[in-house]
Each structure stands twice: as C-alpha cells, then as structure tokens.
N, C-alpha and C positions, 0 to 999 in steps of 0.2 A: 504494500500500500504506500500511497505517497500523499504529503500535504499540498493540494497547491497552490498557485497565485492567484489571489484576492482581485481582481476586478473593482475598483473603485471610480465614482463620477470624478471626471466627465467622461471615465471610459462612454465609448459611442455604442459597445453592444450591450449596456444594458439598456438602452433602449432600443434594441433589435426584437422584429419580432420571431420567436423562436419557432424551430421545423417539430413536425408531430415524428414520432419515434415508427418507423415499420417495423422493426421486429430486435428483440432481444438479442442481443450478441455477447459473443464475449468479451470485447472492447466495452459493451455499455454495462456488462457486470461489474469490471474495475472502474470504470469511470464513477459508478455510483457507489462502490468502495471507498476507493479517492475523497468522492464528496463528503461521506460522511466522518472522516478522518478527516477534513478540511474543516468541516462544522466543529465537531467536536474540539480539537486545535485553538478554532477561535472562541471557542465559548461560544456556541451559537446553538439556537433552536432551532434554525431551517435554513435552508440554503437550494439557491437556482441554480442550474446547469451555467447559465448564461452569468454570472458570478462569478466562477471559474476560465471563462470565455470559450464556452462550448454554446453553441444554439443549438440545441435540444429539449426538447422539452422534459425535463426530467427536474426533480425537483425531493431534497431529503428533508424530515423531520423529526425532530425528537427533543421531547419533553424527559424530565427528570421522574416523572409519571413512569413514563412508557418504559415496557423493559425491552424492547427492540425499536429500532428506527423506522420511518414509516417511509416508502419510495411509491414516489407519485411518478408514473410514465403516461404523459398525454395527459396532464389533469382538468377537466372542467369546471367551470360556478355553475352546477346548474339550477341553484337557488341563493339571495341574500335576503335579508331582512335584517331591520334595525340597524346601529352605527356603532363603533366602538373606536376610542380614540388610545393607541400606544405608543409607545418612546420605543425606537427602534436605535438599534446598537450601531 
C-alpha cells in the first residue's frame, strides 16, 4: 500500500467532473487500498478519487463507528432532504 499526494485548491481536477467506473480491476482494488491508507494518514473521514488526482468515481469512508471502511464505486444522491452545516478539515 502506499500514501498519496493530497490534491489541494486551486488544483483544477477537483473541479473535474469524474468518469463512472466499468468494471472492477485490479489496478482499482489498490487504488482504493491507497485511498484509504491516504484517509486514514491524514486523519480523514472520507476521501475522493479525484483528491488523489484520479477521475474516477470512486470515493472511501470511515467513521470511528465503523469497523471496516465503506467504498463507494459510481455513487449516486438519489434523495436529500433538510440542510446541515460542517467544518471540513
């Protein structure tokens, strides 16, 4: 596994919009390895493909809750409701 380089504004691809994932490989199994060794690293709760500077849509998560990470490939809203306001790291 490896940590990697953090993407920060004004990087230009996080505002790219990211490709939908065709199919599971084994490149995108360590990629999302990577990521979550990247999260964790930074002390983070979740993290974008496109963070890293991959545009894919792939996307990790993990709370101090959870006892495994949660890996979003192709994720959708397909409901909001209500507003919540948070301080992002």
């Amino acid at each position: 596994m490896a940590i990697l380089d953090m993407r920060l504004l004004p990087d230009p691809i996080l505002r790219m919009q990211a490709k939908k994932v065709a199919k599971v490989t084994p490149q995108l199994k360590t990629l999302v390895e990577n990521m979550i060794q990247t999260m964790r690293d930074q002390q983070g709760v979740g993290l974008a493909a496109n963070q890293i500077g991959s545009l894919q849509k792939v996307a990790v998560i993990e709370t101090p809750e959870m006892e495994e990470p949660l890996v979003l490939i192709n994720p959708e809203i397909m409901k909001k409701e209500g507003e919540r306001e948070v301080v992002e790291g």
